[in-house]
C-alpha positions in Angstrom: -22.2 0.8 28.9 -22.1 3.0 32.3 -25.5 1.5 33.2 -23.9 -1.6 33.4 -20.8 -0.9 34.7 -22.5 0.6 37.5 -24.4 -2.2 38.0 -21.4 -4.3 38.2 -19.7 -2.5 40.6 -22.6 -2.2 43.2 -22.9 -6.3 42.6 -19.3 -6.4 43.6 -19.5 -4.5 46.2 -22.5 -5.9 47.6 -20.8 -9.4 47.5 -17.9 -8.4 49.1 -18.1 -8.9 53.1 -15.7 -6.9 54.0 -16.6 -4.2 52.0 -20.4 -4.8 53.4 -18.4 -4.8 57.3 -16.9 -0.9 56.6 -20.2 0.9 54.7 -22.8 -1.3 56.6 -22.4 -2.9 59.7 -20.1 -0.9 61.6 -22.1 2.2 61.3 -24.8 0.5 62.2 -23.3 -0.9 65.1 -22.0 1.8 66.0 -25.3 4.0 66.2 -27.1 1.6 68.2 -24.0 1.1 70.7 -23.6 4.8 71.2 -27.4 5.8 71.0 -28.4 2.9 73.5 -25.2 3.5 75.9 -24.3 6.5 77.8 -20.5 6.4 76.6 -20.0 9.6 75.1 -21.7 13.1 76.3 -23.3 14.5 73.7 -25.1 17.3 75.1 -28.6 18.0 75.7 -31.1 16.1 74.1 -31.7 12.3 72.9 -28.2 10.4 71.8 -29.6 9.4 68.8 -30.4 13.3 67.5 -26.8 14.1 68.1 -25.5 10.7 66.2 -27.4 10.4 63.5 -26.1 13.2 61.4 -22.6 12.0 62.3 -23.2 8.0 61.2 -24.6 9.4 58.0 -21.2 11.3 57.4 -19.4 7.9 58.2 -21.6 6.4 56.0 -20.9 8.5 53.1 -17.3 8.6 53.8 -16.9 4.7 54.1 -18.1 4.0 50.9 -16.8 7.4 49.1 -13.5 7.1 50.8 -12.6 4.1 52.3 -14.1 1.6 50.4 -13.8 3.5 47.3 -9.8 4.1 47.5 -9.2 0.3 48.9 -11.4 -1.4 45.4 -9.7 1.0 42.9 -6.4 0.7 44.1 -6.0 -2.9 44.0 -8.1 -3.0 40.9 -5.3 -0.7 39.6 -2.3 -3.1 41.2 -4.4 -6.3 39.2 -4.4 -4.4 36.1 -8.3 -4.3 36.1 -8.0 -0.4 35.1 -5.6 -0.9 32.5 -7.8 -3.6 30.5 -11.2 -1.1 31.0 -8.9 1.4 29.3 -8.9 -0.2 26.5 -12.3 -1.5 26.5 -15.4 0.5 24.3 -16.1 2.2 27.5 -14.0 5.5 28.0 -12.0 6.5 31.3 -14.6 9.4 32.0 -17.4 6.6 31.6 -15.9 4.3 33.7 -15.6 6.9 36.8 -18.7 8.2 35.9 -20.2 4.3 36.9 -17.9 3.8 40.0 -19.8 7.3 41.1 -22.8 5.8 40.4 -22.3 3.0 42.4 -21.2 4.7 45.0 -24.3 7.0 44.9 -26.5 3.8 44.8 -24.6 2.2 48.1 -24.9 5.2 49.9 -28.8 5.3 49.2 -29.0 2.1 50.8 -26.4 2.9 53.6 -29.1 5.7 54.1 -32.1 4.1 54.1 -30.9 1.3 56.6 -29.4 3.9 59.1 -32.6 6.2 59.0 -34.3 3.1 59.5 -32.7 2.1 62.6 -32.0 5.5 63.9 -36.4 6.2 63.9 -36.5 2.8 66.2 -34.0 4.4 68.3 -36.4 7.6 68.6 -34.7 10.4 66.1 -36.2 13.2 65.5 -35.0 15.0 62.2 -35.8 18.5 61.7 -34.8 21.1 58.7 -34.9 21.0 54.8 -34.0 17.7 52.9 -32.5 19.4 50.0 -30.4 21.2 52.7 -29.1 17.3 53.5 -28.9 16.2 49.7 -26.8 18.9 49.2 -24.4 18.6 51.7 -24.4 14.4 50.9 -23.9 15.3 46.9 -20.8 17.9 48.3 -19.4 15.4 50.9 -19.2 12.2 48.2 -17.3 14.5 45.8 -15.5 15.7 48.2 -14.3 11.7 50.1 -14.4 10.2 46.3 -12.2 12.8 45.0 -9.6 12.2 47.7 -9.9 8.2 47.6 -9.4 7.9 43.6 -6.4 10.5 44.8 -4.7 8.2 47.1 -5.7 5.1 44.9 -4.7 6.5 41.9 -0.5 7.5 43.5 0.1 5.3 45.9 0.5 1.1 45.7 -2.5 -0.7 46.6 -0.9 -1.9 50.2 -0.4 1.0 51.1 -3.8 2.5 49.8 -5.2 -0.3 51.7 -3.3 0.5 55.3 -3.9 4.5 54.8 -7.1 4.7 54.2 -8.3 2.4 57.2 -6.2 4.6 59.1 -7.6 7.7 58.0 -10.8 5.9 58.5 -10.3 5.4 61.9 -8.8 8.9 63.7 -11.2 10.6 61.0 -14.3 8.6 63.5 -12.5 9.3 66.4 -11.7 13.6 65.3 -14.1 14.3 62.9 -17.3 15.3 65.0 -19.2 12.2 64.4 -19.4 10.3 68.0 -17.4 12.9 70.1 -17.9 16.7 69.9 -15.4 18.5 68.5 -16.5 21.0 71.8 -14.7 17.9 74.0 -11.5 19.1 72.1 -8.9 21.7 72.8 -10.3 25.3 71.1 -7.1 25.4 69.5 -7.3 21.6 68.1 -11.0 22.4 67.0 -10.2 25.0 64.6 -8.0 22.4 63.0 -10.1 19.2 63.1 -13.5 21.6 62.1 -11.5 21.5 58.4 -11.7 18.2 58.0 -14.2 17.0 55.6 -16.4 14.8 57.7 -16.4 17.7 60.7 -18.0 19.9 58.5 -20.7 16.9 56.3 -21.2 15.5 60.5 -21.3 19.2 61.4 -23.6 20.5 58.7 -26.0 17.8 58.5 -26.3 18.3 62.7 -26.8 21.7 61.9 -30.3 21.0 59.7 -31.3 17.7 61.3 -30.3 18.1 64.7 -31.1 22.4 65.4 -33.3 22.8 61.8 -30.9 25.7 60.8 -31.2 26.8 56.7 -28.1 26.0 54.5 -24.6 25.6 56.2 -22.5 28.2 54.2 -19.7 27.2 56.1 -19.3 23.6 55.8 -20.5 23.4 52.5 -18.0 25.5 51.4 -15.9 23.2 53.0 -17.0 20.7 51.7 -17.2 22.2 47.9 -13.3 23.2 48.7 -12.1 19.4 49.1 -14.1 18.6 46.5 -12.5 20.9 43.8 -8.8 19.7 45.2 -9.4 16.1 45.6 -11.4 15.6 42.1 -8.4 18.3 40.8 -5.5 16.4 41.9 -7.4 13.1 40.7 -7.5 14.2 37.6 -4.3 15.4 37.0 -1.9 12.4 39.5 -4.6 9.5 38.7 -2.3 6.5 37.3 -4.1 3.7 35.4 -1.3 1.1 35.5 
């Protein structure tokens, strides 16, 4: 029953443009723009080295977050939730297939951006367990906080919040400007934030081939206990 519940939320989400527009294209887009165009300083080194990490965090938190939050909530609002309720397949089943759809997305999210980011010249360096790990920690962590904010607030304002969370999170979270082009005082703050430290991690190991990042992946492990906490415990079905 969660193999096919799985299934049937990747086919939805794989049907549904504008879903496709947040976890697919506008990453995309956005690596080639950046990584093609001197916009943005990003230090020494190829553009693409210093992006890369940071589209994969937006990646992850599109379709953990973003997308995530926006599909459950009005699921929620349409009484979709309520009906699964009381179908054979239990509540802990049926978020056990919506991770595993979003697992699923993000492997093709990854696969895609990898793709275009070794046409664009990236050279990766450090441990792939080292990035599985911090990927595994960031989606708990972003999943936790979208069924949060789908499962509290109405699906309008789900929908409105967590674009805009979206958006200053790309803009403040490390993935296309340095947090160094901030304030030291403001970078403290904004290095909290869970895509600062999955973008700042995952630069760590693929960008300077450093060992495991402690630091952001207790982070990252942090948000993940609150979010997946307060989901637990606040989540609303109807």
């Amino acid at each position: 029953m969660i193999a096919a519940q799985a299934a049937l939320e990747t086919r939805m989400l794989l049907r549904n443009g504008e879903q496709l527009l947040l976890t697919v294209v506008i990453p995309a887009l956005l690596l080639v723009l950046f990584s093609s165009v001197d916009i943005v300083d990003t230090g020494a080194g190829a553009a693409v080295d210093f992006l890369a990490p940071g589209i994969l965090a937006l990646a992850v938190m599109s379709t953990a977050f973003t997308g995530q939050a926006i599909a459950t909530g009005f699921e929620r609002r349409y009484g979709v939730l309520k009906r699964l309720a009381s179908s054979p397949l239990p509540r802990w089943g049926l978020m056990t297939a919506k991770t595993l759809s979003v697992l699923v997305t993000e492997v093709l999210q990854i696969l895609l951006l990898t793709a275009i980011a070794f046409a664009l010249g990236w050279s990766p360096k450090g441990s792939p367990a080292a990035v599985v790990l911090l990927l595994l920690l960031g989606t708990a962590a972003f999943s936790g906080l979208g069924l949060l904010m789908a499962g509290t607030l109405k699906a309008e304002a789900t929908l409105a919040a967590a674009n805009l969370v979206f958006l200053l999170l790309l803009v403040g979270g490390g993935v296309i400007v340095p947090l160094e082009k901030f304030p030291p005082a403001v970078q403290d703050v904004l290095g909290l934030l869970p895509v600062s430290a999955l973008s700042g991690g995952l630069r760590d190991v693929l960008q300077h081939g450093a060992g495991l990042p402690w630091g952001d992946l207790g982070v990252l492990a942090g948000w993940a206990l609150l979010g997946l906490g307060l989901a637990g415990a606040f989540f609303r079905w109807e």
